[in-house]
PAFIKE-489626 format. One line per 5 residues: for each residue x, y, z of C-alpha. Coordinates in steps of 0.25 Angstrom, whole numbers. Last residue first. Layout:
% PAFIKE-489626
X,Y,Z | ...
***
This chain:
% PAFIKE-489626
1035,-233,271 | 1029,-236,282 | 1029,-252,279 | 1042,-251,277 | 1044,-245,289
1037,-253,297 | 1045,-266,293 | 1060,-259,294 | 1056,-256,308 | 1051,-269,310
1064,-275,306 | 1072,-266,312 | 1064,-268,326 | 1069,-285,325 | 1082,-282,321
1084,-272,333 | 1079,-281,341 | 1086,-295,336 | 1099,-297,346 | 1089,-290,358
1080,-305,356 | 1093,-311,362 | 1088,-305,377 | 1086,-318,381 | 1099,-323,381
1106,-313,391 | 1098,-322,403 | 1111,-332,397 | 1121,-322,402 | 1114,-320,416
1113,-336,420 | 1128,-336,417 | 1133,-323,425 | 1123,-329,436 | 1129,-344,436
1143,-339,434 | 1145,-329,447 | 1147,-314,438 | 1133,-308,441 | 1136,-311,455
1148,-304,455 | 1144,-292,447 | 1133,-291,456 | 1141,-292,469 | 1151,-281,464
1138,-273,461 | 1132,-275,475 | 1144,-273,481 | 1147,-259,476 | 1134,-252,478
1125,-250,467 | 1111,-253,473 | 1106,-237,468 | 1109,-240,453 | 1099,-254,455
1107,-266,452 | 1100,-275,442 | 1106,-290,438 | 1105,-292,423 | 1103,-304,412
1093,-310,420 | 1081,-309,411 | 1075,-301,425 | 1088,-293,428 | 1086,-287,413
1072,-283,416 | 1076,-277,430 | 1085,-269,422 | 1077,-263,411 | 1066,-260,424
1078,-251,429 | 1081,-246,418 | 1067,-241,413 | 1063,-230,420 | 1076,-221,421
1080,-210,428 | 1072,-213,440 | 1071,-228,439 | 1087,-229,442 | 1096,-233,430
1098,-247,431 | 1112,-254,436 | 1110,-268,426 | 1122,-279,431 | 1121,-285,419
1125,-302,414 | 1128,-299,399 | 1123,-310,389 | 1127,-301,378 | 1111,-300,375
1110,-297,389 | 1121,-285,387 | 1114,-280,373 | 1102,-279,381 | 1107,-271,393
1110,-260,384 | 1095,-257,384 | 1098,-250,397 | 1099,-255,413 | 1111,-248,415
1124,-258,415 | 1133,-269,424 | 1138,-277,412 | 1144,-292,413 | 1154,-302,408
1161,-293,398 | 1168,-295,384 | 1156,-298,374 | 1149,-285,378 | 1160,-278,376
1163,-274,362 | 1149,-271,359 | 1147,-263,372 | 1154,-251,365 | 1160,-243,377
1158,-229,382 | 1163,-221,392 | 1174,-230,395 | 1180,-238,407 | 1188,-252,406
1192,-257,418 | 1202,-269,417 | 1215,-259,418 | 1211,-257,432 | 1212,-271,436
1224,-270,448 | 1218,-256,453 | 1230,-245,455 | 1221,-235,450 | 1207,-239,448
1199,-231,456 | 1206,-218,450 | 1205,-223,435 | 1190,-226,439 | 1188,-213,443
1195,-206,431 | 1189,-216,421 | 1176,-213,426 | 1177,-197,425 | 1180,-199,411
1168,-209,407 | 1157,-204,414 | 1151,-195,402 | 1153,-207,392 | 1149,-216,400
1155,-226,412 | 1156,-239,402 | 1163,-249,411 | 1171,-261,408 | 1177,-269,419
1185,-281,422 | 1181,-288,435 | 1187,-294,447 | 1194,-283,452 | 1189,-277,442
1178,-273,451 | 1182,-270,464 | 1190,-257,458 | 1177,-253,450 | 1167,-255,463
1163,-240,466 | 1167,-236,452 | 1157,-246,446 | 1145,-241,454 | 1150,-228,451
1149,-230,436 | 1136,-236,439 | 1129,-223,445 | 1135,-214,436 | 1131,-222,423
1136,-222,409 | 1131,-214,397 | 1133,-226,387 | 1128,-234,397 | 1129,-237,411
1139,-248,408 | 1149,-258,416 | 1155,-271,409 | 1161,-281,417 | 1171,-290,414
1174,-303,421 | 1189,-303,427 | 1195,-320,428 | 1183,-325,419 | 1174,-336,420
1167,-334,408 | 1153,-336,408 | 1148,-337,393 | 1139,-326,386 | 1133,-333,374
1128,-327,360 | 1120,-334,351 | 1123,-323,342 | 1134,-312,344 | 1131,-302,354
1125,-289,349 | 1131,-275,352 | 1136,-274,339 | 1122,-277,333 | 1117,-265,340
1106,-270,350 | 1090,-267,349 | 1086,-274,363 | 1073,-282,364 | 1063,-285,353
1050,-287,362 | 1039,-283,351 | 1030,-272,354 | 1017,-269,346 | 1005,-276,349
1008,-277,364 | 1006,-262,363 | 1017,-254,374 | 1021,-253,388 | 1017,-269,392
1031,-272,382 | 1041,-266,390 | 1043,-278,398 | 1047,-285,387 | 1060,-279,386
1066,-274,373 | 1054,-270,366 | 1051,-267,353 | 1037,-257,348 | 1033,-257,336
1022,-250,329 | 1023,-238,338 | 1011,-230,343 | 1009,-233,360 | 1025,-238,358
1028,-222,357 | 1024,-219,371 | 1031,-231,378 | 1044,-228,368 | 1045,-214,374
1040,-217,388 | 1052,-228,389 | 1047,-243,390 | 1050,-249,403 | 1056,-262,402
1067,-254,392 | 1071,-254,378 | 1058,-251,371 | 1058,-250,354 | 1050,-241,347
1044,-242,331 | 1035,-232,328 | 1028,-228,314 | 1027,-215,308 | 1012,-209,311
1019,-194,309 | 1016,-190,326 | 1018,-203,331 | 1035,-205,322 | 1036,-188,328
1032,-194,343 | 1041,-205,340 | 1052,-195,336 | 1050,-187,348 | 1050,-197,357
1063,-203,353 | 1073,-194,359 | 1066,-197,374 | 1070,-211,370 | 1066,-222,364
1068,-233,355 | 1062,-227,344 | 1060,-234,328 | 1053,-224,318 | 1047,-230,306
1045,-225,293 | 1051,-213,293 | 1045,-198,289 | 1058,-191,288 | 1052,-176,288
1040,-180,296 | 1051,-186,307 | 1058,-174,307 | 1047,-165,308 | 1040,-175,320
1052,-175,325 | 1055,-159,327 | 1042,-160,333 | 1044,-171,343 | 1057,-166,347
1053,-150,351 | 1043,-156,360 | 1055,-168,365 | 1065,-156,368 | 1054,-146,374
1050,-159,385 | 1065,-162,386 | 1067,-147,389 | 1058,-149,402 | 1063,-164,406
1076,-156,408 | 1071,-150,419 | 1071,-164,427 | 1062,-174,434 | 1063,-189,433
1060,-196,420 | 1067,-189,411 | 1062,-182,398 | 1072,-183,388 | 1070,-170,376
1073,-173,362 | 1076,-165,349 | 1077,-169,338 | 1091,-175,327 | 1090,-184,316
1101,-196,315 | 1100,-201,302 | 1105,-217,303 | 1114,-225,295 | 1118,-233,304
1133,-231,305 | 1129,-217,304 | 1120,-218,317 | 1129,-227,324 | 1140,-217,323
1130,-206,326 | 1128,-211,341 | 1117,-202,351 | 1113,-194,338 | 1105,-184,345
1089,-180,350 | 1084,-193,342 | 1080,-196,326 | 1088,-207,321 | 1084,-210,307
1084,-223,297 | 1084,-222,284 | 1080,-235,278 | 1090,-245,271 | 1082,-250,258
1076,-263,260 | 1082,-277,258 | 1077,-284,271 | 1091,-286,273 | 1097,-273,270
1084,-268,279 | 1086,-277,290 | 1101,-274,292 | 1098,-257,292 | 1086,-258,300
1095,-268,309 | 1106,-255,311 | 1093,-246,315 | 1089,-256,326 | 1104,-256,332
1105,-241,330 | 1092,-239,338 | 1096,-248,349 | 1108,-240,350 | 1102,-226,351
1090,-230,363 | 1101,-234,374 | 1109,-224,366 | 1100,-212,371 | 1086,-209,364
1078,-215,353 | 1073,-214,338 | 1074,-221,326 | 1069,-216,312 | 1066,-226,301
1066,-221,286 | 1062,-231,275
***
């Protein structure tokens, strides 16, 4: 059996590994031989992972097309053409079984290759608002898995099943799980704009940093671009601060060895979120604004709605606002009622498990 996965950015990558790593599971337990599986996107984004996972990583060419007006939307018009034909080669060549897609500009040629040979189609949605990429491929795929129900009036009722997040089992919290308020002396507050950080809450944080751990111990992913003018700022705003040593800055950090040790996050408005509820996480979610991106801020609301998350909008950031969040956030009855609203999003334990299963069952029964 061969099965191709396909997406773009880590907020895409990661879910994939996670799905792929439960292919491998079910088919040692479903006593099947191990497929091949294939990544096919504009570049390898972690190649670590994909050793460790056995996965082929095979190269095309890709072109992002913004939602707001910008030259580059001209080459990525020529990049996505040149794409879908260099897929639909690739894809002839390899002839899998099943193609699995979370999305992405990188993904559309490969879905529009899977259309063009009758190989079937598996897409998982992360967001409210489902992206054009996986909103055109659910009018033909078999499957089509959901992490928020309000996603699911874009696509065939006959076809969707709500699965929520695909997670890395590192990134899980063990089962039955429980977040207890602690009453601690310094809380500890984890600060992310992902894996490429944000400006906009980077200087939030710098406006307020020094005020902060006077009451709060800090760990802040800046990103990797961000991360050495950062610690020159922070180092000058810091100096001769009684608490700097509890401030803890990188570029990148492995959320698996953290999520156990803070109180709280402050965080975009991505699919990372779900590991935080599933860690019973109270948020402070900062959404990227609608026009760069049309899913974060209805993500956001989402999140806010189960309870899990208070929403600031990026242009509301002022420095007592956020100092009165985080405060509020902290007072026991709402740091209490926000961890136990983490519960319902246990059914994110089992996606991955759940999409590996039906992947293995379709292609089987394509092969």
């Amino acid at each position: 059996m061969k099965i191709i996965i396909t997406g773009a950015g880590g907020g895409h990558f990661y879910p994939l590994i996670a799905v792929a790593n439960r292919i491998r599971k079910e088919a040692f337990v479903q006593k099947i031989v191990q497929p091949e599986i294939f990544f096919i996107s504009d570049k390898p984004y972690d190649e670590k992972a994909l050793y460790q996972n056995q996965i082929k990583f095979i190269g095309i060419a890709a072109g992002k097309l913004t939602v707001y007006p910008s030259f580059a939307n001209i080459s990525g018009i020529f990049k996505t053409f040149w794409g879908c034909i260099s897929a639909v080669f690739k894809l002839y060549s390899l002839y899998p079984d099943v193609v699995f897609a979370k999305g992405g500009y990188a993904s559309f040629p490969v879905l529009f290759a899977a259309r063009f040979l009758s190989i079937p189609v598996v897409v998982h949605e992360s967001d409210t608002v489902p992206g054009r990429t996986t909103k055109w491929a659910g009018k033909f795929a078999m499957r089509v898995a959901l992490s928020y129900g309000e996603a699911s009036s874009f696509y065939p009722k006959e076809v969707i099943a709500l699965t929520g997040q695909p997670i890395r089992d590192e990134l899980l919290p063990p089962e039955n799980y429980e977040r207890k308020f602690e009453t601690r002396e310094r809380p500890t507050i984890l600060i992310t704009g992902a894996s490429q950080g944000s400006k906009a809450i980077n200087e939030a944080i710098l406006n307020v940093l020094p005020e902060l751990l006077n009451k709060y111990d800090i760990v802040h992913q800046v990103g990797t671009l961000n991360v050495d003018d950062m610690k020159k700022v922070t180092e000058s705003i810091l100096k001769g601060h009684p608490f700097q040593d509890r401030y803890f800055i990188d570029g990148f950090l492995d959320f698996s060895v953290f999520y156990s040790k803070v109180d709280m996050v402050i965080t975009r408005a991505g699919s990372q979120m779900f590991e935080m509820a599933l860690w019973q996480l109270p948020m402070i979610v900062i959404p990227i604004p609608e026009t760069i991106s049309r899913d974060q801020r209805s993500n956001a609301y989402a999140m806010a709605g189960r309870g899990i998350a208070e929403v600031l909008e990026e242009n509301n950031i002022g420095a007592s606002i956020l100092l009165t969040l985080i405060s509020k956030i902290m007072e026991k009855e709402n740091y209490v009622k926000m961890a136990i609203a983490g519960k319902q999003f246990e059914s994110s334990r089992h996606a991955a498990t759940i999409i590996a299963r039906e992947l293995i069952r379709i292609g089987l029964s394509h092969e």
